[in-house]
N, C-alpha and C positions, 0 to 999 in steps of 0.2 A: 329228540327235543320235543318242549309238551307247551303250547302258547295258549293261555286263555284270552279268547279275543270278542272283546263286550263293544258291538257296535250296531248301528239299525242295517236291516237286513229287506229285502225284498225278491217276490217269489218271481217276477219278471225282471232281467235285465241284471246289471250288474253294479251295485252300488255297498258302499257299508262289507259287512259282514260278505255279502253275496259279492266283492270283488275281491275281498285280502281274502278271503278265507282258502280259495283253490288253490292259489298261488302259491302258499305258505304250504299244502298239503304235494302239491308237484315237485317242493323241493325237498322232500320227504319229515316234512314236521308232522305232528298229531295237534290236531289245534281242538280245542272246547270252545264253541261256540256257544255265546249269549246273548241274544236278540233284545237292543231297547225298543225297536219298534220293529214290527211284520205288515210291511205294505203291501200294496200287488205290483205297484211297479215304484219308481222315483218321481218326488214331487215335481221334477220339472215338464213332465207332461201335462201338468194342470190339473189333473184328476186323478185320486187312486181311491182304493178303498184299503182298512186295514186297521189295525191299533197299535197305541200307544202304551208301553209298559210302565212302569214306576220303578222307584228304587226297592222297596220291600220284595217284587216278584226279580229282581236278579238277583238279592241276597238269599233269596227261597233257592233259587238254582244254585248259588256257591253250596248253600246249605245242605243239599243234593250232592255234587261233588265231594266237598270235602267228607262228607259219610263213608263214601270208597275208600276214602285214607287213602289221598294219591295227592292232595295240597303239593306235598313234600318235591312232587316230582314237575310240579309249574317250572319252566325256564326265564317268562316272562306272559307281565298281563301287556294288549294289544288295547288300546281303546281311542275311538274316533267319534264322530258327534253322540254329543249327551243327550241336547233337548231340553232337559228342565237340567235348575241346580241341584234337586230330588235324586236324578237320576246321578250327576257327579260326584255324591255322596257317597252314594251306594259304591260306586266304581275307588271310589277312596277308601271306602273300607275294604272293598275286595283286595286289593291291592297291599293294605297292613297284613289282611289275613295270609294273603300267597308268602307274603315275604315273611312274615313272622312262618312259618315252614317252610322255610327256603330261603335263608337270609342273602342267596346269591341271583335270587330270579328280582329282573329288570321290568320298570314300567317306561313303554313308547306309547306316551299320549299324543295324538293328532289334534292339536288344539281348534278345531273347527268356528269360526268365528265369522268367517264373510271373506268376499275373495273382491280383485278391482274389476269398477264397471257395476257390482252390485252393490260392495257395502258392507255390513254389518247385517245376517240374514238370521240371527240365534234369536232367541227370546231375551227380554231384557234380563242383565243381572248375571246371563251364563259369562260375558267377556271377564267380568269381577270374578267370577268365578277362576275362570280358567289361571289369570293373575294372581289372583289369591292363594287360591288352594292346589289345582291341578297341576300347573307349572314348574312351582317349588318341589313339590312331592316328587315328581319325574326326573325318570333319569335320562329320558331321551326323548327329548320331541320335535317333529315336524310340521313347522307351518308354512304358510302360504308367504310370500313376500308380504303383502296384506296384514296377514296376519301375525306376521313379525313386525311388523313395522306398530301395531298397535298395541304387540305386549311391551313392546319398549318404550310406547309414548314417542314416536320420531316419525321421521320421514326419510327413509334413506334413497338417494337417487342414484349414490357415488359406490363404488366396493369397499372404499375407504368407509364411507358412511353404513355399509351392510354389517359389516367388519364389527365397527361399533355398535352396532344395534343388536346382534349375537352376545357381543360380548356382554352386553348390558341384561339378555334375558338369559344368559347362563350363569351371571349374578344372584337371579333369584334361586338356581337352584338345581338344573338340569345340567349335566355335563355335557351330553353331546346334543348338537340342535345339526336339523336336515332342514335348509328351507327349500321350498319348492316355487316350481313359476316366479323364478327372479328375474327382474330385467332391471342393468343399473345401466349406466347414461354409457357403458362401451359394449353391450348386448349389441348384435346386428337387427335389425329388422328379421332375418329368416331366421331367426333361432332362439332358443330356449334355455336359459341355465337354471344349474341345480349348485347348491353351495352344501357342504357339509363342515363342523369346523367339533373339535375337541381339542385337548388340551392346549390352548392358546395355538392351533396349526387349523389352517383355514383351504378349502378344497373345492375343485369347481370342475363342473363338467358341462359341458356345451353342444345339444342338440337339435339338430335341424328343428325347424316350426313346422309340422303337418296342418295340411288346411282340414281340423274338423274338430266341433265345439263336442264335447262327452263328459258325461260324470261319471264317479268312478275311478279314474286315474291317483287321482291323490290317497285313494283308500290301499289302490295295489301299491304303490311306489312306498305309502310307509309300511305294510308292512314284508315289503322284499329287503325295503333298508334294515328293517327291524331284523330279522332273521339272518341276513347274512352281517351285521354288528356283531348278534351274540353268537355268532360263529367265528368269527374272526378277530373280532377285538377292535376294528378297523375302519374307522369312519370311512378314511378314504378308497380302503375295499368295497365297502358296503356302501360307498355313493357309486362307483364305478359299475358295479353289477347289479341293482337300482337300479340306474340310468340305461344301463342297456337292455335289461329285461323292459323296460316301459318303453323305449323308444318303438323294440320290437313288436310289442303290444299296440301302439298307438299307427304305428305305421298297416299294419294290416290293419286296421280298423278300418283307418281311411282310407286302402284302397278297395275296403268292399263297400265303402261308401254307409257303413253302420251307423243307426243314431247310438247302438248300445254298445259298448266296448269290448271284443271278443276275445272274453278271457279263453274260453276252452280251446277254440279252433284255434290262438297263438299260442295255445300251451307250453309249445316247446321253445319258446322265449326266456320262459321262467328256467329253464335249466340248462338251453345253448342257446345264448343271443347273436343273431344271423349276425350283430352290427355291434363294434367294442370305440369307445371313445377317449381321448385321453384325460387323466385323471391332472389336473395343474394344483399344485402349492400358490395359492395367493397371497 
């Protein structure tokens, strides 16, 4: 399996590119990586140094790729925060192009938009965006509770109300939706769910709360969902082993007390998770 996966990347820590990309590679994919930005670490330290790409310099890299004459053999494009709408251009025509050579390779956009407690953190124009253009296009995407709740215009509190709010952005266009970080009014305080839902069948897994803030996570969990999907066919597979592979991940983190999320040292998360959960029909 061959994933092109167009996301910001950084040479400290694990974030972007620099967290889905080993993951996907542990569970024996060949992924092509395309960097929209090269930081030295994640902006949540307050300081990095680094640049920012444009859209013309990752269509120069498809440009590059598709020369090998290997287009044909993409399984699916990976893509996570954009940054400008320049840059979601560009990833929209990448995306015509894999699939015009491959009319059976998948796009999983991570519609990055702002999470609760912060808000809305993109540049103005990108949420339009994503609603617009990115969304529709996609055949699979995973957002934040957050940010489901803003591609649908709502507020959901209830599962009933989650339910509805899926269904409303798999109207625009995506068949399968992964949300993550949901918590509706029957979540416990110690725990975390994951919702998965495709053809009108809706799917939930339910996670202890680890005590410890990190970014990064939402970059591995889509693309482990992503990966075992187009292996399986199987939202509810592909949420269940998702969620286990990240719990495993997330749990060593915190107990080495990490600010950075230790993808490598839990590696072997990604291909036996120490800890399996049940998968429920909602």
């Amino acid at each position: 399996m061959d994933i092109l996966s167009i996301q910001s990347h950084v040479a400290f820590g694990h974030v972007g590119n620099a967290s889905a990309v080993f993951p996907m590679q542990r569970l024996g994919v060949e992924v092509w990586p395309i960097h929209t930005v090269q930081f030295s670490n994640h902006t949540g330290y307050g300081s990095w140094t680094g640049r920012v790409f444009d859209g013309p310099s990752i269509e120069e890299l498809l440009d590059g790729i598709d020369d090998r004459g290997v287009l044909g053999r993409c399984d699916g494009v990976l893509s996570g925060y954009m940054g400008s709408a320049d840059i979601g251009t560009a990833i929209l025509r990448t995306v015509e192009r894999v699939k015009g050579a491959n009319p059976n390779a998948r796009w999983c956009c991570d519609p990055v938009i702002g999470d609760v407690g912060r808000g809305v953190f993109v540049r103005p124009g990108i949420p339009e965006f994503f609603r617009e253009h990115a969304v529709p296009a996609a055949d699979l995407i995973t957002p934040n509770h957050f940010e489901l709740d803003l591609l649908a215009g709502t507020q959901s509190r209830t599962l009933a109300e989650v339910r509805d709010a899926v269904t409303a952005v798999q109207a625009l266009g995506p068949a399968t939706v992964l949300v993550t970080s949901l918590e509706v009014d029957d979540t416990p305080d110690d725990a975390v769910d994951l919702l998965a839902a495709e053809g009108g069948r809706f799917f939930r897994v339910r996670t202890p709360k680890l005590p410890l803030s990190v970014n990064g996570a939402g970059d591995a969990v889509a693309a482990l969902f992503f990966v075992h999907h187009l292996r399986s066919g199987s939202a509810a597979t592909a949420l269940g082993e998702a969620a286990a592979s990240v719990y495993g991940l997330m749990r060593a983190t915190a107990e080495a007390g990490s600010r950075e999320i230790l993808t490598v040292a839990a590696q072997d998360e990604f291909v036996a998770p120490t800890r399996r959960f049940a998968v429920d029909e909602v």
